[in-house]
C-alpha positions as a LaTeX table, in Angstrom:
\begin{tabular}{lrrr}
\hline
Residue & $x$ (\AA) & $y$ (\AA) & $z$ (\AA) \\
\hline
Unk1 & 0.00 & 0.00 & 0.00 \\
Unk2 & 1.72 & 3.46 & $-0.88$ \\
Unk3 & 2.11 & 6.32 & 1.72 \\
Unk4 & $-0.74$ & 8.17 & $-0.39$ \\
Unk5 & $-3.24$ & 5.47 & 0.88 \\
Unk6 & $-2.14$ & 5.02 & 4.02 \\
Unk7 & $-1.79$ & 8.70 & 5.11 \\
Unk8 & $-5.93$ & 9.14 & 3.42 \\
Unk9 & $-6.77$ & 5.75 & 5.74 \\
Unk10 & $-4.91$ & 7.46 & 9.06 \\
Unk11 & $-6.89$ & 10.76 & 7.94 \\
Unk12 & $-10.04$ & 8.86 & 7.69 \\
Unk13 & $-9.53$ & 6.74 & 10.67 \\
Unk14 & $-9.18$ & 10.16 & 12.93 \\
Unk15 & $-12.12$ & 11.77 & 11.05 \\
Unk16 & $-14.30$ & 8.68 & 11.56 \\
Unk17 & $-13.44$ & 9.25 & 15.69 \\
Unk18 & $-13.99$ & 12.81 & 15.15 \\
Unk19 & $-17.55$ & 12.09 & 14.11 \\
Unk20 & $-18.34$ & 9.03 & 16.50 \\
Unk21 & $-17.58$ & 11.88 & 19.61 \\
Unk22 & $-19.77$ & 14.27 & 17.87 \\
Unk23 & $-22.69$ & 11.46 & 17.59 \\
Unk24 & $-22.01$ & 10.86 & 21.27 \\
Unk25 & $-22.01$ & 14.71 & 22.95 \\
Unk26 & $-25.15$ & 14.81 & 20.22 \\
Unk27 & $-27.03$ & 11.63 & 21.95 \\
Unk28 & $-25.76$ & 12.74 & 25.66 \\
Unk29 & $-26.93$ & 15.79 & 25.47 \\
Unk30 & $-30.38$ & 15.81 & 23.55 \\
Unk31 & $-31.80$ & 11.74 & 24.92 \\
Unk32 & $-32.45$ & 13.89 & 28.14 \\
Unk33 & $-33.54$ & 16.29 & 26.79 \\
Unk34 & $-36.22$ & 14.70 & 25.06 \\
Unk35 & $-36.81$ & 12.00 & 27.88 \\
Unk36 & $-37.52$ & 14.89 & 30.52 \\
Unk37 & $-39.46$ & 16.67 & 27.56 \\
Unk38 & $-41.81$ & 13.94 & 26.73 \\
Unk39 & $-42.67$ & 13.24 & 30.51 \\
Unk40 & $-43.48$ & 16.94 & 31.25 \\
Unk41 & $-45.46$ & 16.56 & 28.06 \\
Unk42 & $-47.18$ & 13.32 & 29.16 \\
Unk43 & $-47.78$ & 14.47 & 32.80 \\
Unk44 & $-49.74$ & 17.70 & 31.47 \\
Unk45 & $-51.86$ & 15.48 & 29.46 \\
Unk46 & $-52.76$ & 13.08 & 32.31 \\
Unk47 & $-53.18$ & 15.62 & 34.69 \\
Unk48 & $-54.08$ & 18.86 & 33.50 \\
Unk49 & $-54.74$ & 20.26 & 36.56 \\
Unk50 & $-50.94$ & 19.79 & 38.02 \\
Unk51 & $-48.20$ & 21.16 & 37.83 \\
Unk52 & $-45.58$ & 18.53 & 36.03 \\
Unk53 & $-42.88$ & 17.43 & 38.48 \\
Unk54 & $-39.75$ & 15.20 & 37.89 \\
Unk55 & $-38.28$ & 14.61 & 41.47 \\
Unk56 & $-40.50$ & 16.87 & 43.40 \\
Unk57 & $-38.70$ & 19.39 & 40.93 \\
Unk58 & $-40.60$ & 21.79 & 37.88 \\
Unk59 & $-39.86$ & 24.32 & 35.32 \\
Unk60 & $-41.92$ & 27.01 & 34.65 \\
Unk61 & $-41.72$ & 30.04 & 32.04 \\
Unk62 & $-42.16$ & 33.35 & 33.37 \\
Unk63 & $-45.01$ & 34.97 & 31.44 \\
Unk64 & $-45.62$ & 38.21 & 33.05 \\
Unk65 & $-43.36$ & 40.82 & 34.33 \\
Unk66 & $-44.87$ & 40.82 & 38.03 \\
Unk67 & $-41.51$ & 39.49 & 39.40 \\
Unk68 & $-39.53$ & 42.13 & 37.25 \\
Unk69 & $-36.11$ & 42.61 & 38.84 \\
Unk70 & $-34.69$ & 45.84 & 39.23 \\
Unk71 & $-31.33$ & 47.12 & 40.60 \\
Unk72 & $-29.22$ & 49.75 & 41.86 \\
Unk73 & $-26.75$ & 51.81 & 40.16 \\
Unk74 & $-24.11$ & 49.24 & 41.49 \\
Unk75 & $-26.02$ & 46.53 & 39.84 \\
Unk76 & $-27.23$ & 44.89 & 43.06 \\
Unk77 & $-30.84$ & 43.29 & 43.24 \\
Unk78 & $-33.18$ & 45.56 & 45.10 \\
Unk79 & $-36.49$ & 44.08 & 44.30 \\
Unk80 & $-37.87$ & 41.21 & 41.72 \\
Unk81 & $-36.81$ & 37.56 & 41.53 \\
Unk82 & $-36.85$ & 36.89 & 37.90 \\
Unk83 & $-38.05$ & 38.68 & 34.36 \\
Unk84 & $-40.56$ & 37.78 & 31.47 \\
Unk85 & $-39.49$ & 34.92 & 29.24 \\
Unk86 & $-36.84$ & 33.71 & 32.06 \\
Unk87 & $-37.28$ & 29.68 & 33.23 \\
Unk88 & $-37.70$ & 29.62 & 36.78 \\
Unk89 & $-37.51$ & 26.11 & 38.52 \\
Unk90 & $-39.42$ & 24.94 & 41.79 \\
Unk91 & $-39.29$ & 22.91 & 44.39 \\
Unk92 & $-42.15$ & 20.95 & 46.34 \\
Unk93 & $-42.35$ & 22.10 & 49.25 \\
Unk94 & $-44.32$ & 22.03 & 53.13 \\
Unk95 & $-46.21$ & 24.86 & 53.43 \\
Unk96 & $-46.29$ & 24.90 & 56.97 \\
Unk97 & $-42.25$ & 25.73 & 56.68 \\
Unk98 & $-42.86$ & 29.08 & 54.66 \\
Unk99 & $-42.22$ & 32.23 & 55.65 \\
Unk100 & $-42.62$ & 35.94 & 54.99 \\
Unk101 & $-40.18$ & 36.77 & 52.09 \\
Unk102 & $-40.14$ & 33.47 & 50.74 \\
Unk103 & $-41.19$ & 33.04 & 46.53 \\
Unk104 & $-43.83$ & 30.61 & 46.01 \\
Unk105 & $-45.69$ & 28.95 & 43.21 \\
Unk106 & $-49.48$ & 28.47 & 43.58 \\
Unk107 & $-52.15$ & 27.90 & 41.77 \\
Unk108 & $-54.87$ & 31.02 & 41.81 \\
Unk109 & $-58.54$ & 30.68 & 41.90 \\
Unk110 & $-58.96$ & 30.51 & 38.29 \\
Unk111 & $-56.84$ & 27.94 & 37.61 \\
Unk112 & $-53.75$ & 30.19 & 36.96 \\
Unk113 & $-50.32$ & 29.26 & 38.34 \\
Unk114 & $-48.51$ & 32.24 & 39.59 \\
Unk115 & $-45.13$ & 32.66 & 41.46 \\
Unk116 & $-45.07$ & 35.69 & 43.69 \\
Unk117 & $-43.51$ & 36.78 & 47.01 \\
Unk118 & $-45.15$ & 36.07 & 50.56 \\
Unk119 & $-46.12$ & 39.61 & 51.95 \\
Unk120 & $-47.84$ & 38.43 & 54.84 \\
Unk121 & $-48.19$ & 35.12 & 56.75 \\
Unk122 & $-51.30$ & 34.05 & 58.44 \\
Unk123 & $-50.65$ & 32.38 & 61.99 \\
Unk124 & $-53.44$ & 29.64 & 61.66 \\
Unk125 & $-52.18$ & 25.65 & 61.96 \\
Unk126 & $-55.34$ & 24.95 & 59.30 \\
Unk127 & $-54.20$ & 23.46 & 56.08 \\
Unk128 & $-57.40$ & 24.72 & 54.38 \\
Unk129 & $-57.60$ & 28.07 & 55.74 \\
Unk130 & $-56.04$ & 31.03 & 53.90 \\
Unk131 & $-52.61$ & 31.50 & 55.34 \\
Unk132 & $-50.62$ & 33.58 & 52.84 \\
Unk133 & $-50.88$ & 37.22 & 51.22 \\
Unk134 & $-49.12$ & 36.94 & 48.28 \\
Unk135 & $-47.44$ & 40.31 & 46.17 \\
Unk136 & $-45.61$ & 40.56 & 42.42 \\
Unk137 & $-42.04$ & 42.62 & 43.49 \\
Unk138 & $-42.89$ & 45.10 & 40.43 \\
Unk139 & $-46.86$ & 45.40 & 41.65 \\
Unk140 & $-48.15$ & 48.30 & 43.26 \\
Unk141 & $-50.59$ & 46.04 & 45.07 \\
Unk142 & $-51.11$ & 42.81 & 46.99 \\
Unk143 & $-52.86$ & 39.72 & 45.01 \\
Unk144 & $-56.27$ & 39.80 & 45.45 \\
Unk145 & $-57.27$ & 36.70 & 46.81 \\
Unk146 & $-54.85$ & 35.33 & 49.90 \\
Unk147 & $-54.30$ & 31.70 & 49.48 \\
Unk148 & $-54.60$ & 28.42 & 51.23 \\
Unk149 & $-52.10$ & 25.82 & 52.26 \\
Unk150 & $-53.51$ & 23.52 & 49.58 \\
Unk151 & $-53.24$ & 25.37 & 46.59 \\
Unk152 & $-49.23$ & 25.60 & 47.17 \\
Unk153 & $-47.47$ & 24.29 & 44.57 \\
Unk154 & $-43.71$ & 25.34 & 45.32 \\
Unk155 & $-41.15$ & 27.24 & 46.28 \\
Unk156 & $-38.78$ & 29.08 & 43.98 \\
Unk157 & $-35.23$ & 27.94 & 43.54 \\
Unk158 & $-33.79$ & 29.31 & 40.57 \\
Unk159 & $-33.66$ & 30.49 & 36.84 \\
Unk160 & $-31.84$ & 30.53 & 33.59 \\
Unk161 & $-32.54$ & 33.71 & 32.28 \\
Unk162 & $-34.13$ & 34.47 & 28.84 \\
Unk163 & $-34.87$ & 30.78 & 27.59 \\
Unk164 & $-38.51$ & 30.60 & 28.73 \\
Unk165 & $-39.85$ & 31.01 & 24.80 \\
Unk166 & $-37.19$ & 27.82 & 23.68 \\
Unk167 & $-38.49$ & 25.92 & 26.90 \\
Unk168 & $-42.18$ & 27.12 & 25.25 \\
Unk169 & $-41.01$ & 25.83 & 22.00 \\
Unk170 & $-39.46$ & 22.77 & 22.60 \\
Unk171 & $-42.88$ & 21.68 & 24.50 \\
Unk172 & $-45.16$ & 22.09 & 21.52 \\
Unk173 & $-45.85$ & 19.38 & 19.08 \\
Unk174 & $-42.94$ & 20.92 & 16.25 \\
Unk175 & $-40.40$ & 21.36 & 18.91 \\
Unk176 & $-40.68$ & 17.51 & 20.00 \\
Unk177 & $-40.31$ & 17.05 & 16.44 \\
Unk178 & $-37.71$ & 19.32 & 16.03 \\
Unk179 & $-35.67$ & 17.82 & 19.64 \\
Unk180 & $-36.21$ & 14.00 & 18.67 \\
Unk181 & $-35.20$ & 14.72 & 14.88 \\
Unk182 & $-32.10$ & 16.30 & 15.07 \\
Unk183 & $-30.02$ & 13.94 & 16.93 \\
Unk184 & $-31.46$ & 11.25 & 14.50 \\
Unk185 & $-30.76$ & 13.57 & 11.75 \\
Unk186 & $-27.04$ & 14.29 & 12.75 \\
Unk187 & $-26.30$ & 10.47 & 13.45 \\
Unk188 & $-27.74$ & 10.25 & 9.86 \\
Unk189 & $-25.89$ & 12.60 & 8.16 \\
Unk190 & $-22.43$ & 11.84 & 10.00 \\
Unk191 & $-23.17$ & 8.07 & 9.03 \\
Unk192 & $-23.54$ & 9.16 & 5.14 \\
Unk193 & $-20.23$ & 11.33 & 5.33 \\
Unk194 & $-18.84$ & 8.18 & 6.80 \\
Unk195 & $-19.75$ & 5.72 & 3.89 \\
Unk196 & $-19.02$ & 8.33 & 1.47 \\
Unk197 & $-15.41$ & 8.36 & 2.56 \\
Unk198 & $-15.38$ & 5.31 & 3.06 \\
Unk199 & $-16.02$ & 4.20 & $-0.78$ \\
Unk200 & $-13.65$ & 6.77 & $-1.77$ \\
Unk201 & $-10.89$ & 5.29 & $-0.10$ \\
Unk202 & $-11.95$ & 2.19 & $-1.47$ \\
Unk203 & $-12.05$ & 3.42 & $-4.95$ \\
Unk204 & $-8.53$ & 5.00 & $-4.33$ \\
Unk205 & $-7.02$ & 1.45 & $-3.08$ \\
Unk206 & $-8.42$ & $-0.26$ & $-6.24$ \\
Unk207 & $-7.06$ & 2.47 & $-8.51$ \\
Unk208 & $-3.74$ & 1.94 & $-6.94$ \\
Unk209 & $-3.86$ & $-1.96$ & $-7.10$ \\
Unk210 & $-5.03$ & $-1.84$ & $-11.11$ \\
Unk211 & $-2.27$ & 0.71 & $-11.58$ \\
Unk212 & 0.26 & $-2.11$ & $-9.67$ \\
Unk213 & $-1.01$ & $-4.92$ & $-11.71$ \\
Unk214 & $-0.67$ & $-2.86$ & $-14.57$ \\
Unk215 & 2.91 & $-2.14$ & $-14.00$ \\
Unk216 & 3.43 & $-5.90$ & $-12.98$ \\
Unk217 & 1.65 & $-7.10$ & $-15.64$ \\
Unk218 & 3.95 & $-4.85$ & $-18.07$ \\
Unk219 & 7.35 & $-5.45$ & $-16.03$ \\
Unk220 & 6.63 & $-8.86$ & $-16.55$ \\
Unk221 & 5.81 & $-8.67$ & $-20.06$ \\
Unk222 & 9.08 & $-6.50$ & $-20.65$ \\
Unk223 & 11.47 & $-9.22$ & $-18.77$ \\
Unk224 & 9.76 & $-11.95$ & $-21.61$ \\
Unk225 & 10.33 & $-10.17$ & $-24.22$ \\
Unk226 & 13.87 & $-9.52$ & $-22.98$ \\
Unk227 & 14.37 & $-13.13$ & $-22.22$ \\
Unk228 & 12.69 & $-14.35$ & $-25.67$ \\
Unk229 & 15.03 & $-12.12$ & $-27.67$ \\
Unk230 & 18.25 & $-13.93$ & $-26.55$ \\
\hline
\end{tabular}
Protein backbone atom coordinates (compact mmCIF):
# COMPACT_ATOMS: atom_id res chain seq x y z
CA UNK A 1 0.00 0.00 0.00
CA UNK A 2 1.72 3.46 -0.88
CA UNK A 3 2.11 6.32 1.72
CA UNK A 4 -0.74 8.17 -0.39
CA UNK A 5 -3.24 5.47 0.88
CA UNK A 6 -2.14 5.02 4.02
CA UNK A 7 -1.79 8.70 5.11
CA UNK A 8 -5.93 9.14 3.42
CA UNK A 9 -6.77 5.75 5.74
CA UNK A 10 -4.91 7.46 9.06
CA UNK A 11 -6.89 10.76 7.94
CA UNK A 12 -10.04 8.86 7.69
CA UNK A 13 -9.53 6.74 10.67
CA UNK A 14 -9.18 10.16 12.93
CA UNK A 15 -12.12 11.77 11.05
CA UNK A 16 -14.30 8.68 11.56
CA UNK A 17 -13.44 9.25 15.69
CA UNK A 18 -13.99 12.81 15.15
CA UNK A 19 -17.55 12.09 14.11
CA UNK A 20 -18.34 9.03 16.50
CA UNK A 21 -17.58 11.88 19.61
CA UNK A 22 -19.77 14.27 17.87
CA UNK A 23 -22.69 11.46 17.59
CA UNK A 24 -22.01 10.86 21.27
CA UNK A 25 -22.01 14.71 22.95
CA UNK A 26 -25.15 14.81 20.22
CA UNK A 27 -27.03 11.63 21.95
CA UNK A 28 -25.76 12.74 25.66
CA UNK A 29 -26.93 15.79 25.47
CA UNK A 30 -30.38 15.81 23.55
CA UNK A 31 -31.80 11.74 24.92
CA UNK A 32 -32.45 13.89 28.14
CA UNK A 33 -33.54 16.29 26.79
CA UNK A 34 -36.22 14.70 25.06
CA UNK A 35 -36.81 12.00 27.88
CA UNK A 36 -37.52 14.89 30.52
CA UNK A 37 -39.46 16.67 27.56
CA UNK A 38 -41.81 13.94 26.73
CA UNK A 39 -42.67 13.24 30.51
CA UNK A 40 -43.48 16.94 31.25
CA UNK A 41 -45.46 16.56 28.06
CA UNK A 42 -47.18 13.32 29.16
CA UNK A 43 -47.78 14.47 32.80
CA UNK A 44 -49.74 17.70 31.47
CA UNK A 45 -51.86 15.48 29.46
CA UNK A 46 -52.76 13.08 32.31
CA UNK A 47 -53.18 15.62 34.69
CA UNK A 48 -54.08 18.86 33.50
CA UNK A 49 -54.74 20.26 36.56
CA UNK A 50 -50.94 19.79 38.02
CA UNK A 51 -48.20 21.16 37.83
CA UNK A 52 -45.58 18.53 36.03
CA UNK A 53 -42.88 17.43 38.48
CA UNK A 54 -39.75 15.20 37.89
CA UNK A 55 -38.28 14.61 41.47
CA UNK A 56 -40.50 16.87 43.40
CA UNK A 57 -38.70 19.39 40.93
CA UNK A 58 -40.60 21.79 37.88
CA UNK A 59 -39.86 24.32 35.32
CA UNK A 60 -41.92 27.01 34.65
CA UNK A 61 -41.72 30.04 32.04
CA UNK A 62 -42.16 33.35 33.37
CA UNK A 63 -45.01 34.97 31.44
CA UNK A 64 -45.62 38.21 33.05
CA UNK A 65 -43.36 40.82 34.33
CA UNK A 66 -44.87 40.82 38.03
CA UNK A 67 -41.51 39.49 39.40
CA UNK A 68 -39.53 42.13 37.25
CA UNK A 69 -36.11 42.61 38.84
CA UNK A 70 -34.69 45.84 39.23
CA UNK A 71 -31.33 47.12 40.60
CA UNK A 72 -29.22 49.75 41.86
CA UNK A 73 -26.75 51.81 40.16
CA UNK A 74 -24.11 49.24 41.49
CA UNK A 75 -26.02 46.53 39.84
CA UNK A 76 -27.23 44.89 43.06
CA UNK A 77 -30.84 43.29 43.24
CA UNK A 78 -33.18 45.56 45.10
CA UNK A 79 -36.49 44.08 44.30
CA UNK A 80 -37.87 41.21 41.72
CA UNK A 81 -36.81 37.56 41.53
CA UNK A 82 -36.85 36.89 37.90
CA UNK A 83 -38.05 38.68 34.36
CA UNK A 84 -40.56 37.78 31.47
CA UNK A 85 -39.49 34.92 29.24
CA UNK A 86 -36.84 33.71 32.06
CA UNK A 87 -37.28 29.68 33.23
CA UNK A 88 -37.70 29.62 36.78
CA UNK A 89 -37.51 26.11 38.52
CA UNK A 90 -39.42 24.94 41.79
CA UNK A 91 -39.29 22.91 44.39
CA UNK A 92 -42.15 20.95 46.34
CA UNK A 93 -42.35 22.10 49.25
CA UNK A 94 -44.32 22.03 53.13
CA UNK A 95 -46.21 24.86 53.43
CA UNK A 96 -46.29 24.90 56.97
CA UNK A 97 -42.25 25.73 56.68
CA UNK A 98 -42.86 29.08 54.66
CA UNK A 99 -42.22 32.23 55.65
CA UNK A 100 -42.62 35.94 54.99
CA UNK A 101 -40.18 36.77 52.09
CA UNK A 102 -40.14 33.47 50.74
CA UNK A 103 -41.19 33.04 46.53
CA UNK A 104 -43.83 30.61 46.01
CA UNK A 105 -45.69 28.95 43.21
CA UNK A 106 -49.48 28.47 43.58
CA UNK A 107 -52.15 27.90 41.77
CA UNK A 108 -54.87 31.02 41.81
CA UNK A 109 -58.54 30.68 41.90
CA UNK A 110 -58.96 30.51 38.29
CA UNK A 111 -56.84 27.94 37.61
CA UNK A 112 -53.75 30.19 36.96
CA UNK A 113 -50.32 29.26 38.34
CA UNK A 114 -48.51 32.24 39.59
CA UNK A 115 -45.13 32.66 41.46
CA UNK A 116 -45.07 35.69 43.69
CA UNK A 117 -43.51 36.78 47.01
CA UNK A 118 -45.15 36.07 50.56
CA UNK A 119 -46.12 39.61 51.95
CA UNK A 120 -47.84 38.43 54.84
CA UNK A 121 -48.19 35.12 56.75
CA UNK A 122 -51.30 34.05 58.44
CA UNK A 123 -50.65 32.38 61.99
CA UNK A 124 -53.44 29.64 61.66
CA UNK A 125 -52.18 25.65 61.96
CA UNK A 126 -55.34 24.95 59.30
CA UNK A 127 -54.20 23.46 56.08
CA UNK A 128 -57.40 24.72 54.38
CA UNK A 129 -57.60 28.07 55.74
CA UNK A 130 -56.04 31.03 53.90
CA UNK A 131 -52.61 31.50 55.34
CA UNK A 132 -50.62 33.58 52.84
CA UNK A 133 -50.88 37.22 51.22
CA UNK A 134 -49.12 36.94 48.28
CA UNK A 135 -47.44 40.31 46.17
CA UNK A 136 -45.61 40.56 42.42
CA UNK A 137 -42.04 42.62 43.49
CA UNK A 138 -42.89 45.10 40.43
CA UNK A 139 -46.86 45.40 41.65
CA UNK A 140 -48.15 48.30 43.26
CA UNK A 141 -50.59 46.04 45.07
CA UNK A 142 -51.11 42.81 46.99
CA UNK A 143 -52.86 39.72 45.01
CA UNK A 144 -56.27 39.80 45.45
CA UNK A 145 -57.27 36.70 46.81
CA UNK A 146 -54.85 35.33 49.90
CA UNK A 147 -54.30 31.70 49.48
CA UNK A 148 -54.60 28.42 51.23
CA UNK A 149 -52.10 25.82 52.26
CA UNK A 150 -53.51 23.52 49.58
CA UNK A 151 -53.24 25.37 46.59
CA UNK A 152 -49.23 25.60 47.17
CA UNK A 153 -47.47 24.29 44.57
CA UNK A 154 -43.71 25.34 45.32
CA UNK A 155 -41.15 27.24 46.28
CA UNK A 156 -38.78 29.08 43.98
CA UNK A 157 -35.23 27.94 43.54
CA UNK A 158 -33.79 29.31 40.57
CA UNK A 159 -33.66 30.49 36.84
CA UNK A 160 -31.84 30.53 33.59
CA UNK A 161 -32.54 33.71 32.28
CA UNK A 162 -34.13 34.47 28.84
CA UNK A 163 -34.87 30.78 27.59
CA UNK A 164 -38.51 30.60 28.73
CA UNK A 165 -39.85 31.01 24.80
CA UNK A 166 -37.19 27.82 23.68
CA UNK A 167 -38.49 25.92 26.90
CA UNK A 168 -42.18 27.12 25.25
CA UNK A 169 -41.01 25.83 22.00
CA UNK A 170 -39.46 22.77 22.60
CA UNK A 171 -42.88 21.68 24.50
CA UNK A 172 -45.16 22.09 21.52
CA UNK A 173 -45.85 19.38 19.08
CA UNK A 174 -42.94 20.92 16.25
CA UNK A 175 -40.40 21.36 18.91
CA UNK A 176 -40.68 17.51 20.00
CA UNK A 177 -40.31 17.05 16.44
CA UNK A 178 -37.71 19.32 16.03
CA UNK A 179 -35.67 17.82 19.64
CA UNK A 180 -36.21 14.00 18.67
CA UNK A 181 -35.20 14.72 14.88
CA UNK A 182 -32.10 16.30 15.07
CA UNK A 183 -30.02 13.94 16.93
CA UNK A 184 -31.46 11.25 14.50
CA UNK A 185 -30.76 13.57 11.75
CA UNK A 186 -27.04 14.29 12.75
CA UNK A 187 -26.30 10.47 13.45
CA UNK A 188 -27.74 10.25 9.86
CA UNK A 189 -25.89 12.60 8.16
CA UNK A 190 -22.43 11.84 10.00
CA UNK A 191 -23.17 8.07 9.03
CA UNK A 192 -23.54 9.16 5.14
CA UNK A 193 -20.23 11.33 5.33
CA UNK A 194 -18.84 8.18 6.80
CA UNK A 195 -19.75 5.72 3.89
CA UNK A 196 -19.02 8.33 1.47
CA UNK A 197 -15.41 8.36 2.56
CA UNK A 198 -15.38 5.31 3.06
CA UNK A 199 -16.02 4.20 -0.78
CA UNK A 200 -13.65 6.77 -1.77
CA UNK A 201 -10.89 5.29 -0.10
CA UNK A 202 -11.95 2.19 -1.47
CA UNK A 203 -12.05 3.42 -4.95
CA UNK A 204 -8.53 5.00 -4.33
CA UNK A 205 -7.02 1.45 -3.08
CA UNK A 206 -8.42 -0.26 -6.24
CA UNK A 207 -7.06 2.47 -8.51
CA UNK A 208 -3.74 1.94 -6.94
CA UNK A 209 -3.86 -1.96 -7.10
CA UNK A 210 -5.03 -1.84 -11.11
CA UNK A 211 -2.27 0.71 -11.58
CA UNK A 212 0.26 -2.11 -9.67
CA UNK A 213 -1.01 -4.92 -11.71
CA UNK A 214 -0.67 -2.86 -14.57
CA UNK A 215 2.91 -2.14 -14.00
CA UNK A 216 3.43 -5.90 -12.98
CA UNK A 217 1.65 -7.10 -15.64
CA UNK A 218 3.95 -4.85 -18.07
CA UNK A 219 7.35 -5.45 -16.03
CA UNK A 220 6.63 -8.86 -16.55
CA UNK A 221 5.81 -8.67 -20.06
CA UNK A 222 9.08 -6.50 -20.65
CA UNK A 223 11.47 -9.22 -18.77
CA UNK A 224 9.76 -11.95 -21.61
CA UNK A 225 10.33 -10.17 -24.22
CA UNK A 226 13.87 -9.52 -22.98
CA UNK A 227 14.37 -13.13 -22.22
CA UNK A 228 12.69 -14.35 -25.67
CA UNK A 229 15.03 -12.12 -27.67
CA UNK A 230 18.25 -13.93 -26.55
Amino acid sequence: MSEKIQSQLKQNITKFGVLNIIGVILLVIFLPLVILNLIFIIQGWIHPDKVPMIFDTAPLIVVSDSMTIEKDESGNIISGAFNKNDLIFIKKVDPTTLKEGDIITYVAKDGSIVTHRIFLKGTTEDKNASAFVMKGDYNTSIDQDPISYNQVVGLYKGRIAGIGGVANFLQSPIGVIVVLGLPLACILIIDLIKKKKENQLANSKNAELETELAQLKAEKAQKGWKDSSR
